[in-house]
Wavefront OBJ file of the C-alpha trace (Angstrom):
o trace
v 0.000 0.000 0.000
v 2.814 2.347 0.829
v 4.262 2.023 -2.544
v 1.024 2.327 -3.891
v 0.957 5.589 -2.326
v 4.056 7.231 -3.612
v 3.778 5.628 -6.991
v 0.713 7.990 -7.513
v 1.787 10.711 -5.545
v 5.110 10.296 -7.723
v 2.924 10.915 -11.044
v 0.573 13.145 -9.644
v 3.790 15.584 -9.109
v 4.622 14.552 -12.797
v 1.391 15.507 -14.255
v 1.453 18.983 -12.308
v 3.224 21.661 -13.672
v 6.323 23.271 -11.720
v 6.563 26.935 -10.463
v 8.872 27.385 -13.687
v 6.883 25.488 -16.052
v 3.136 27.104 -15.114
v 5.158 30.767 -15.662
v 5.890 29.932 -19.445
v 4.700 26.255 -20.074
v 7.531 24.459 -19.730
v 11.317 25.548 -19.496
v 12.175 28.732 -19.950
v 14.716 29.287 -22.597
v 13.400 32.924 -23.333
v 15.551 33.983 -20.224
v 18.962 32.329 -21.944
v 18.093 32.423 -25.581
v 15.945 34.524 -28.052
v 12.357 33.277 -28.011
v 11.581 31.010 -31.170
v 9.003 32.364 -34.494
v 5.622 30.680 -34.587
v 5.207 28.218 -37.001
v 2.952 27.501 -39.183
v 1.477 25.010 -37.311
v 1.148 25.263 -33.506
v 2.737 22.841 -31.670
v -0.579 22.470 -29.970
v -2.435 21.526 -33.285
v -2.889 18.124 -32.315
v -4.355 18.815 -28.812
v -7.942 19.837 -28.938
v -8.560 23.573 -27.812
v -11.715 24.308 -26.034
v -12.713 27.975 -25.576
v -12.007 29.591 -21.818
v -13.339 32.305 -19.871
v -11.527 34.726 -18.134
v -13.033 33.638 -14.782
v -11.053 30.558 -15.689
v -8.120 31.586 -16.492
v -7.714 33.759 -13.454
v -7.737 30.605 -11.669
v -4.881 28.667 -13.774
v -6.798 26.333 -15.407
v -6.705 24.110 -17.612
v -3.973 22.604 -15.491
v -2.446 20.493 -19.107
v -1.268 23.840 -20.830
v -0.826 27.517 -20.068
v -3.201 30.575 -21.441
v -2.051 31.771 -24.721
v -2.524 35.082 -24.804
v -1.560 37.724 -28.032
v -0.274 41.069 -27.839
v 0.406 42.529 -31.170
v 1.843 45.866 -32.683
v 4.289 47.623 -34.757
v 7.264 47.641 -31.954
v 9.421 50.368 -33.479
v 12.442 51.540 -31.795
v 11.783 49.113 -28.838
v 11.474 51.016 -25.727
v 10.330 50.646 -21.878
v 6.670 51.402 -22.640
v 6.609 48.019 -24.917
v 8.535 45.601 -22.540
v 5.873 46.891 -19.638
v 2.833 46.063 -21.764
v 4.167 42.899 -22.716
v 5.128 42.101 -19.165
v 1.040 42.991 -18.104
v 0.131 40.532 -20.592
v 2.426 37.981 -19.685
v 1.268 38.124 -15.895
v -2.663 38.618 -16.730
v -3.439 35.326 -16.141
v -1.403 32.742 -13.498
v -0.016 30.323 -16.733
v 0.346 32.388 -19.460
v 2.635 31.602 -22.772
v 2.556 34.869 -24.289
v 2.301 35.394 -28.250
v 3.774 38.645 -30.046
v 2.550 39.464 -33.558
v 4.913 42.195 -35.225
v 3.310 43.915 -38.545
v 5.604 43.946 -41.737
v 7.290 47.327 -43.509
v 4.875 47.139 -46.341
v 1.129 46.679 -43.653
v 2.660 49.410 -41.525
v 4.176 51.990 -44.317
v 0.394 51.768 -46.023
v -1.450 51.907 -43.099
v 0.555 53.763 -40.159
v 3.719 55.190 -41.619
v 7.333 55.060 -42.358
v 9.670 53.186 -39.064
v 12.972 53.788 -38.032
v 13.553 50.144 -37.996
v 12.952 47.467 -40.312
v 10.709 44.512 -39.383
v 13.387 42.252 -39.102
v 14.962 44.444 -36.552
v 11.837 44.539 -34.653
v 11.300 40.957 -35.105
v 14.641 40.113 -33.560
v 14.046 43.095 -30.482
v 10.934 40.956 -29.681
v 12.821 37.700 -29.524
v 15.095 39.522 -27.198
v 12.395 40.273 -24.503
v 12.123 38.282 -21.381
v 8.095 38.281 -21.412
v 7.916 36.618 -24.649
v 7.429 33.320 -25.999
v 6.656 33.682 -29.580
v 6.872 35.822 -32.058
v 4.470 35.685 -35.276
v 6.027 37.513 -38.367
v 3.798 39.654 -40.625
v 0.944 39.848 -38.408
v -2.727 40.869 -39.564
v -3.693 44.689 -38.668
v -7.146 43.268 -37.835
v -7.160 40.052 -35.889
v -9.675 37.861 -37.865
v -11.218 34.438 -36.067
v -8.855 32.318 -38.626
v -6.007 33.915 -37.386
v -7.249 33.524 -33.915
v -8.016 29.661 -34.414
v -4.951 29.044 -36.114
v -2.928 30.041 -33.440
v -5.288 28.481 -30.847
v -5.717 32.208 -29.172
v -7.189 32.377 -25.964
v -7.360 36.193 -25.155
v -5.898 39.193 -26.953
v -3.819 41.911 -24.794
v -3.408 45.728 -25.159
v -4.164 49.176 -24.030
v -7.925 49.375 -23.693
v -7.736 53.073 -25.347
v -9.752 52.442 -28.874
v -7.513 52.220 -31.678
v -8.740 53.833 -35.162
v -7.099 52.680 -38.010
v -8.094 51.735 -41.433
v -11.442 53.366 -41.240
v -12.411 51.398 -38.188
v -13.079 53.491 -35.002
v -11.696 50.160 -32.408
v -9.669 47.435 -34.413
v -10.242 45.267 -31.518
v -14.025 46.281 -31.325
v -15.175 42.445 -32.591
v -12.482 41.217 -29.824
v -13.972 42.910 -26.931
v -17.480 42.144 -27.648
v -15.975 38.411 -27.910
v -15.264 38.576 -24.297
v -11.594 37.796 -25.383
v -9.753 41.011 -24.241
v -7.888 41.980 -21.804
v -6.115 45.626 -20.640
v -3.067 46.626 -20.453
v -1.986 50.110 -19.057
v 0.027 52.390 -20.953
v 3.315 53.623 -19.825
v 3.131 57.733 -20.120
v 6.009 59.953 -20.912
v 7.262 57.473 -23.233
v 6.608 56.185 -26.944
v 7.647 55.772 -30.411
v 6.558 59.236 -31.546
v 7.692 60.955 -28.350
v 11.373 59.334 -29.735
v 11.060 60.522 -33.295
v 10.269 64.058 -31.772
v 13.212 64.245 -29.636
v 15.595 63.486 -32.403
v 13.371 66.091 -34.483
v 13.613 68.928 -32.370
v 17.047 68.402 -31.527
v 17.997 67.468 -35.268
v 21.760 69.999 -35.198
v 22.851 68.614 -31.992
v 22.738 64.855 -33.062
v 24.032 65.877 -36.789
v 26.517 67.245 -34.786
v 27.273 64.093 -32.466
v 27.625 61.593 -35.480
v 29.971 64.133 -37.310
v 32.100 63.539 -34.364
v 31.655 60.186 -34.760
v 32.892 59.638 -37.903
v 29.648 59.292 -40.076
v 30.080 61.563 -43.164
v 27.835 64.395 -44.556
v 26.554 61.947 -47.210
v 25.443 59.171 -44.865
v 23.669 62.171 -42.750
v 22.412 63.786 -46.025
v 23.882 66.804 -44.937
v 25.070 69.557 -47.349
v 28.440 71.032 -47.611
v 27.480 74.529 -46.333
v 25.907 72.838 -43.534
v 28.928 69.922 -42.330
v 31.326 72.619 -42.127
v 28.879 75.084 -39.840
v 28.312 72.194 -37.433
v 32.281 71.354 -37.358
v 32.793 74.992 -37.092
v 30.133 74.750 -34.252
v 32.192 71.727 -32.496
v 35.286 73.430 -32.830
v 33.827 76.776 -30.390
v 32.344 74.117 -28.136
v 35.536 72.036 -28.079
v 37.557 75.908 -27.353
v 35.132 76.383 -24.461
v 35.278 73.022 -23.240
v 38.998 73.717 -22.762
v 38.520 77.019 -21.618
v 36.083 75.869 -18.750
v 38.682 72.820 -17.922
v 41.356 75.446 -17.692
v 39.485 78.152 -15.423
v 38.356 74.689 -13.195
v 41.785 73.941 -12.991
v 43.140 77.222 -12.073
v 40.414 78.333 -9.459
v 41.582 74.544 -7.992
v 44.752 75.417 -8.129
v 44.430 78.828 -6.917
v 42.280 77.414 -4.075
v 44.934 75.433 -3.152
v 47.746 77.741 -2.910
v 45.351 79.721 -0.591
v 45.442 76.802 1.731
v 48.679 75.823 1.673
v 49.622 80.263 2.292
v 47.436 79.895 5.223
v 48.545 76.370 6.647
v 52.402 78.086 6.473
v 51.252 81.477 7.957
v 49.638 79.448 11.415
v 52.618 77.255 11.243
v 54.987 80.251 10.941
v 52.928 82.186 13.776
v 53.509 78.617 15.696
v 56.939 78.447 15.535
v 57.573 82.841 16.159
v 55.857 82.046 19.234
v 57.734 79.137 20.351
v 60.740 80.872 18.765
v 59.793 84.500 20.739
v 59.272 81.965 23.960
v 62.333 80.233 23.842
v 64.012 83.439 23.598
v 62.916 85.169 26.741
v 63.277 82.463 28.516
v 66.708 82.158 27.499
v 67.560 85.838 27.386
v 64.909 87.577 29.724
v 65.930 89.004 33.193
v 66.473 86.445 36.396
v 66.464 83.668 33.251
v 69.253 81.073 32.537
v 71.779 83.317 30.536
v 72.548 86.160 33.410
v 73.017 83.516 36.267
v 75.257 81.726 33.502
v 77.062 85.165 32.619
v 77.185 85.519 36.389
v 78.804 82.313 36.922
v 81.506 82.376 34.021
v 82.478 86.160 35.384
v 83.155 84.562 38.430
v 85.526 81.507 37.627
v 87.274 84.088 34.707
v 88.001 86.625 37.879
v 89.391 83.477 39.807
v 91.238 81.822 37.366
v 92.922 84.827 36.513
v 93.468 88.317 38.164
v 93.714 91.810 36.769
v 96.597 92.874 35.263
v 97.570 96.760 35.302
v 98.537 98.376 32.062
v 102.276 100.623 31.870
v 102.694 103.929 33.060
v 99.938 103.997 35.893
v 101.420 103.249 39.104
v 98.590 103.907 41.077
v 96.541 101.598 39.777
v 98.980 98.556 40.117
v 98.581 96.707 43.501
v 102.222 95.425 43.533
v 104.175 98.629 43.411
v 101.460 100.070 46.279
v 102.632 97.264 48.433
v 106.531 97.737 47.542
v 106.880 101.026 48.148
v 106.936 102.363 51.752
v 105.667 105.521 52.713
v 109.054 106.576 54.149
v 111.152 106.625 50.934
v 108.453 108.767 49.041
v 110.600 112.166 48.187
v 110.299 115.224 50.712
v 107.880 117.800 49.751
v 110.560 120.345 51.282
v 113.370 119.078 49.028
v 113.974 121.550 46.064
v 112.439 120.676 42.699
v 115.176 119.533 40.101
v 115.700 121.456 37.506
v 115.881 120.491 34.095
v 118.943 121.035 32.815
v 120.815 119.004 35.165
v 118.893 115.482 35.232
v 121.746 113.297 35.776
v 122.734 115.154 39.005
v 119.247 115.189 40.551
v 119.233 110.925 40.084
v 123.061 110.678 41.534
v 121.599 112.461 44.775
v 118.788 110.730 45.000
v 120.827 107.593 44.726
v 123.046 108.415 47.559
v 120.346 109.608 49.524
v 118.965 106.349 49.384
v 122.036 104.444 50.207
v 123.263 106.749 52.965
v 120.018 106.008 54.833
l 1 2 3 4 5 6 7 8 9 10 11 12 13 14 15 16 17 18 19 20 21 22 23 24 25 26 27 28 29 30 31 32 33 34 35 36 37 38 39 40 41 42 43 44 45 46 47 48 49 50 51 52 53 54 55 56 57 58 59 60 61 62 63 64 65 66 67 68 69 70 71 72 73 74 75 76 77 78 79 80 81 82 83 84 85 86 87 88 89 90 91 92 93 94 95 96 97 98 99 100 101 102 103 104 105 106 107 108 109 110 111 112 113 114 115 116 117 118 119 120 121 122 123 124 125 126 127 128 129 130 131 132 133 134 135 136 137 138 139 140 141 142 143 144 145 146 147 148 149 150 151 152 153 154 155 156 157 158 159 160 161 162 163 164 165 166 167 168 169 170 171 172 173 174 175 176 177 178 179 180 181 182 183 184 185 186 187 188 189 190 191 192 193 194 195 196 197 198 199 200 201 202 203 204 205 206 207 208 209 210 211 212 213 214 215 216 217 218 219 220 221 222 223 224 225 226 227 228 229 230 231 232 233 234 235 236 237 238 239 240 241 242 243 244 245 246 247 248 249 250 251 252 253 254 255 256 257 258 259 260 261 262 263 264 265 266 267 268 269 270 271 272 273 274 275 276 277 278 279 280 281 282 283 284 285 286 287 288 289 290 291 292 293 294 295 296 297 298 299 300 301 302 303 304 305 306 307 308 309 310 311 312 313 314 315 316 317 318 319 320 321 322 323 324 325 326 327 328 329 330 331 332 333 334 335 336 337 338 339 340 341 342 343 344 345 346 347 348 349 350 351 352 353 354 355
């Protein structure tokens, strides 16, 4: 009985789809490769396709295979406005596999207008989308019910705005009263004509940018008076490019040398004051130098003594102590004249000896 059990539970878990698989009916490769054309048979075509509600398909059934659901539309210059539509569509519904149609050059040029791209560039931007899971070439402008059974279409997908075109006030009028539609909501600000009227309105500056960039006048369809007014034009914008780079670059460099002038200036007033410190601590009054001045005066005086210069005998302390007071000259003896010096010294001599 137990292996009863897990034998059925085994392909019950077979039979229901996976998290991945109920998301786009089966693996999906759209996330690692481009997603594959429609054929011209579906690869349902064997499998009988009985008609759903929307009530249904809200709830994920059938369980066997996902909603297919069709979006369709011209897809020029692929932008953020498509890939959110197509990504409404894709979650409407629980198990959706969602169907692109792209219109050719020659439906759109007779019926819209001239693209920027050509359908096989928009084929292959659709194929590049993560939301989608096939892409139908050459698609109708009005959906008719062969198209719709051929394709085994379940619901149809877009903006519920009514779209006149080829003297019809709602292509999708028949759809809707089908019960087959379903809305998506249009992304504002941004769109294939909102594109062409940037590059309209600013036609010189990108003229301009591909000149730059190598493309000739010819391939721009650009005449000769004009190429050299908007390379005359790049040339003033390239002079006050580098003018603006060299007026950045001086005021940063000016800048800069103010910084620097005032980081030197503090660390000069630093230093003067340390400098101006130092100084009168050093040199000031009661400070180190005088009681060092004071102290080398001192061991110079006893080290060594005064001398007295020639000539001054009062001033020398060895003749004062030599000399006695008794052999200083009389005040009462005469004055010698000067005529006879050599007379005056003999009687002073024997003065000297007879005492």
């Amino acid at each position: 009985m137990a292996r009863r059990r897990r034998g059925r539970s085994s392909n019950n878990n077979q039979h229901q789809p996976s998290p991945q698989n109920r998301r786009g009916g089966g693996t999906r490769k759209a996330l690692r490769e481009p997603a594959p054309f429609s054929k011209p048979t579906s690869y349902e075509a064997e499998n009988p396709h009985e008609k759903l509600t929307i009530a249904q398909a809200r709830k994920g059934t059938p369980a066997h295979r996902p909603v297919r659901v069709y979006a369709d539309g011209i897809f020029d210059l692929f932008h953020s406005g498509h890939a959110r539509a197509l990504m409404q569509a894709k979650n409407v519904f629980p198990n959706t596999h969602l169907i692109v149609g792209v219109c050719s050059d020659e439906l759109t040029h007779k019926l819209k207008g001239y693209t920027v791209m050509s359908e096989d560039e928009r084929y292959d931007a659709l194929r590049h989308c993560r939301y989608v899971d096939e892409v139908v070439r050459d698609a109708p402008w009005t959906l008719t019910p062969e198209f719709l059974k051929k394709h085994k279409i379940d619901f149809v997908a877009h903006d519920d705005i009514p779209y006149t075109s080829a003297g019809s006030e709602d292509v999708y009028k028949h759809i809707k009263e089908a019960g087959m539609f379903v809305a998506t909501q249009r992304t504002e600000g941004i769109s294939t004509s909102d594109l062409i009227t940037r590059i309209v309105r600013d036609y010189d500056v990108y003229v301009r940018r591909n000149l730059q960039r190598g493309y000739t006048a010819r391939e721009l369809n650009v005449g000769f008076l004009k190429e050299n007014k908007f390379r005359l034009q790049n040339q003033v914008d390239k002079m006050k490019e580098t003018v603006r780079t060299v007026e950045e670059k001086s005021k940063h460099f000016v800048n800069r040398v103010e910084e620097k002038s005032q980081d030197l200036i503090l660390k000069w007033e630093e230093k003067s004051r340390e400098f101006i410190g130092n100084f009168l601590e050093l040199f000031g009054p009661d400070k180190a130098w005088h009681v060092i001045q004071e102290r080398s005066g001192r061991m110079l005086q006893a080290l060594s003594p005064y001398s007295s210069p020639r000539g001054s005998p009062s001033s020398s302390p060895t003749r004062a102590r030599s000399l006695s007071p008794d052999s200083l000259p009389s005040s009462a003896s005469p004055p010698s004249s000067p005529s006879s010096p050599k007379k005056t010294s003999r009687s002073s001599v024997k003065a000297a000896s007879g005492y």
